[in-house]
Each structure stands twice: as structure tokens, then as C-alpha cells.
C-alpha positions in Angstrom: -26.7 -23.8 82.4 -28.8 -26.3 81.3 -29.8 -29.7 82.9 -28.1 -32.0 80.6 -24.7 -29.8 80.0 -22.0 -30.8 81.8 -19.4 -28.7 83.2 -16.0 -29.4 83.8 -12.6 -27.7 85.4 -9.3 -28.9 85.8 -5.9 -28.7 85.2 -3.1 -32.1 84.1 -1.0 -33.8 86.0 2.0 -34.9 83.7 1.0 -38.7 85.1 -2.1 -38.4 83.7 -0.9 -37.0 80.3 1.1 -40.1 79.9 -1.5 -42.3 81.6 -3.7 -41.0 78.2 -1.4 -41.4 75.6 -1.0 -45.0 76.9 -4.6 -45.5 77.4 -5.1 -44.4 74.0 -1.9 -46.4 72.1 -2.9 -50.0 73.5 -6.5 -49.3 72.4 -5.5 -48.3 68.7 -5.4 -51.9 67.0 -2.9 -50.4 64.2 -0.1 -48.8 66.0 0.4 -51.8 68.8 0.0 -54.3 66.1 2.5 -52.4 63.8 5.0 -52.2 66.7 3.8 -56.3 67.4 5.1 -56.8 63.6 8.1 -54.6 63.8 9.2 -57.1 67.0 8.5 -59.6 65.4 10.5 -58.9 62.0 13.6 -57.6 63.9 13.9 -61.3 65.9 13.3 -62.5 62.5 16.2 -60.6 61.3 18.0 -61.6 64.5 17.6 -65.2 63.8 18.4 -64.7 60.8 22.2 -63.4 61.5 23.0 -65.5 64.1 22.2 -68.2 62.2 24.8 -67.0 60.0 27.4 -65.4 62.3 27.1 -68.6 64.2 30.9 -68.1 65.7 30.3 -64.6 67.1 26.2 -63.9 67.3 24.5 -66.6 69.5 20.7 -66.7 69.6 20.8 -65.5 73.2 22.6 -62.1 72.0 20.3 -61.5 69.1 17.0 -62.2 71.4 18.8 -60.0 73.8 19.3 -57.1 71.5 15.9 -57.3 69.9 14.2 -57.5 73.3 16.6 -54.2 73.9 15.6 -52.2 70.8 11.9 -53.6 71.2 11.8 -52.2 75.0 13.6 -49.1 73.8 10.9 -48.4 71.2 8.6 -49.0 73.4 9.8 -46.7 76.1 10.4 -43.9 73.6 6.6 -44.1 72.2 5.1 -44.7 75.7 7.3 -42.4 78.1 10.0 -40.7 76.3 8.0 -38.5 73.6 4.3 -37.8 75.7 6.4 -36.6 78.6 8.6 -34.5 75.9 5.3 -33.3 74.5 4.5 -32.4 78.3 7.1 -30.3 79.6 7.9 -28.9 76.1 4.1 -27.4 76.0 2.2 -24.8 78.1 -0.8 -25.4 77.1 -1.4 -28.8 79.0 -0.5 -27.3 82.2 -3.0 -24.4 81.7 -6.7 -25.1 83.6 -9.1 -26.6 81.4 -12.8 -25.6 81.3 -15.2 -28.0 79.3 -18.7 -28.0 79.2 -20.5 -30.9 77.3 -23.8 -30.4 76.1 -26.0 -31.8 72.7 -25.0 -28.9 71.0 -21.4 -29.0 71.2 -18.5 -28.9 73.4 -17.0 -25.7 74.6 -13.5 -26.2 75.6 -11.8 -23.0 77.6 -8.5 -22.1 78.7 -6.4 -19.1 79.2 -5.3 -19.2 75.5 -8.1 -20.9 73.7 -12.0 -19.9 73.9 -13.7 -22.3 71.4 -16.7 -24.6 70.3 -16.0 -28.1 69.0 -18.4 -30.3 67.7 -19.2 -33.6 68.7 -18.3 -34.5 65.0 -15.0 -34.2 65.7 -14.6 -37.5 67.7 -14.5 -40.6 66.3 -14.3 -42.9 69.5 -14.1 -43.0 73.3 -11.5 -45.3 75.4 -12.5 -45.6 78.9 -9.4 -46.1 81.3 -9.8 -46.7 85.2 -8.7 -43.2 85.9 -9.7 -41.3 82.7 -11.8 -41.2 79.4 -9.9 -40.3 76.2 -12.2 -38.9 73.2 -10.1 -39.4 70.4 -10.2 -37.3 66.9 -10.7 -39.1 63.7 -8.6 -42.3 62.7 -5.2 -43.4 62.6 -4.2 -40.5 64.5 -2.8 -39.6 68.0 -5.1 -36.8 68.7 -7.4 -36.6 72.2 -8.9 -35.4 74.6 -8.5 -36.7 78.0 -11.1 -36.1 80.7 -9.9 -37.3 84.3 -12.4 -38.8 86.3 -11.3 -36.7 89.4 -13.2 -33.8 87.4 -16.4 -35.1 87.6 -18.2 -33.7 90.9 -21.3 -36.1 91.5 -21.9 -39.5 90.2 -24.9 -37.9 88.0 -22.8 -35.8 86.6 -20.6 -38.6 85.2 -23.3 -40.6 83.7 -25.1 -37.5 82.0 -21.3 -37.1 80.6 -21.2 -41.0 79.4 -25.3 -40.4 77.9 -24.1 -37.3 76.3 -20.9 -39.6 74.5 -23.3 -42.0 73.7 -25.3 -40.0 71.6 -22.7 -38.4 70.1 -19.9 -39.9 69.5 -20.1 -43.0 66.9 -18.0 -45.6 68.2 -18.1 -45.7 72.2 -17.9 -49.3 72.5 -14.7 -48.4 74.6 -16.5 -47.5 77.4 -17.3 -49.5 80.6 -20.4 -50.9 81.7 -20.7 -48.8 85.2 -22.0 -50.9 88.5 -25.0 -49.6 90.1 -23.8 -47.3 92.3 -25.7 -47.3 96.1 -23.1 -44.6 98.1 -22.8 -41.3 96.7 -19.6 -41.0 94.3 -16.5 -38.9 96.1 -13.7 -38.7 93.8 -10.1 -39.9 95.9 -8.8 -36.1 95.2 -9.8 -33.3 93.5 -6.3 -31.8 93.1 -3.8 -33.8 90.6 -0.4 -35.6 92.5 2.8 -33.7 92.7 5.0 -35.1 90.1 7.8 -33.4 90.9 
């Protein structure tokens, strides 16, 4: 192992799978601003109709039922569907190994064995818990990387030096406080979700 590689084992908690998909939804500018227009077209519609239903369809009902659908919709693409995508596949409750180094990244599980390159990610998202590399544009594929993986401190900013070289757009990461204690992650084992 070399000195700038960094490596990397553990295993999702289904909290933190959803935690990423949300992380990583509210920082992609086109999907929560096409959901922001959609909201705002159905109460346009609403007003609309109850404008002209005025005996039957009160503005109260129609801000009601777009406040519904809009809280459904957002329920479905924030809860309903990652957690689906959880339970329904294996592979994110297998043990992830990834080591990070200027070469590439080599990403190991029981099923998969494989080198990505750093090519491959178009941007970072920091969260408070996690970072979330994400693959190209204008889609919903990531990587998360909990911060309860990282051992040391050091080992978490040669990880953030590493994306900063590689990856194009890491604006999405924090600015880190100097740290004077040594860095101790809260747990090294995910909560029970069950």
C-alpha cells in the first residue's frame, strides 16, 4: 500500500442508503427544480379548477390536494423508491472494500472485483454524515462513502486531496475546521434499522 492510497471497508446501513439518495437529489439543481415546477403547475391547475367549480372545489381543497400529491411525490422519490431499491438488492448490504489512490479506484465486494477510474465521476456532494461521488450528469448514479469508514482524521483528508485532484467539480465539498484532538468516528458499526 502506498502512502497516498486510501483504504476503505464497510458495509450500508439502509439509513444511510436513503440518507445518499437525499443528499444527492437536493444537490442536483434539475430534478428539485423540475419537482419545484411540477408543484407549482399542479396549484396552477388547482387554481385554475376551483376557480371554475367554484360551488364544489374551494381553494382550500385544491391547495390541500396539491400539497397531498406534492408530499406524496416527494415521499415516493425520497423514501419510497431508494428504500425499494434497498431491500430489493443484495448487493448494498454486501461489505464494501475501496481503496482510492491517483491511479484509480478499486472497489471490492463479494460479487464484484473491479477498477474504476476517477473519470467516471463528475462531482462530489459532501453531507454531514457521508460524501456522495456521483457518475456523470443528469443521472442518479453514486457512490456513497460514510464518514464512519474513515479510520484517522489523515486518512480523511488524503481521501478529500485525492477528490480534489480527480474529480472535476468538487465544489460540493466542505471547508473542514482545523482539527486539534484526534478524529474518533461516533461508531464504527452502522445502526440497527430493524
Amino acid at each position: 500500500m502506498n502512502q497516498s492510497e486510501v483504504r476503505l471497508d464497510f458495509q450500508y446501513s439502509e439509513a444511510e442508503y436513503l440518507a445518499a439518495c437525499r443528499l444527492h437529489f437536493f444537490n442536483s439543481t434539475n430534478a428539485f427544480m423540475r419537482s419545484i415546477i411540477f408543484g407549482l403547475s399542479l396549484a396552477g391547475a388547482a387554481f385554475l379548477l376551483s376557480i371554475l367549480i367554484t360551488e364544489y372545489f374551494f381553494l382550500w381543497a385544491s391547495l390541500l390536494f396539491v400539497a397531498l400529491v406534492e408530499g406524496a411525490f416527494f415521499y415516493n422519490m425520497l423514501v419510497a423508491l431508494p428504500r425499494k431499491y434497498f431491500r430489493g438488492d443484495a448487493r448494498f448490504r454486501d461489505r464494501y472494500e475501496l481503496a482510492f489512490s491517483d491511479e484509480c479506484i478499486k472497489l471490492k465486494t463479494p460479487q464484484i472485483d473491479s477498477k474504476l477510474a476517477w473519470s467516471l465521476y463528475t462531482r462530489i456532494v459532501e453531507g454531514r454524515d457521508m460524501y456522495v461521488l456521483i457518475y456523470g450528469h443528469e443521472t442518479r448514479t453514486m457512490t456513497a462513502i460514510p464518514k464512519r469508514a474513515f479510520l484517522n482524521a489523515d486518512q480523511e483528508n488524503r481521501f478529500r486531496e485525492l477528490i480534489a485532484r480527480h474529480i472535476p467539480d468538487h465544489s460540493g465539498l466542505k471547508d473542514l475546521p482545523p482539527s486539534e484532538t484526534e478524529y474518533k468516528p461516533t461508531s464504527l458499526t452502522p445502526p440497527d434499522w430493524r
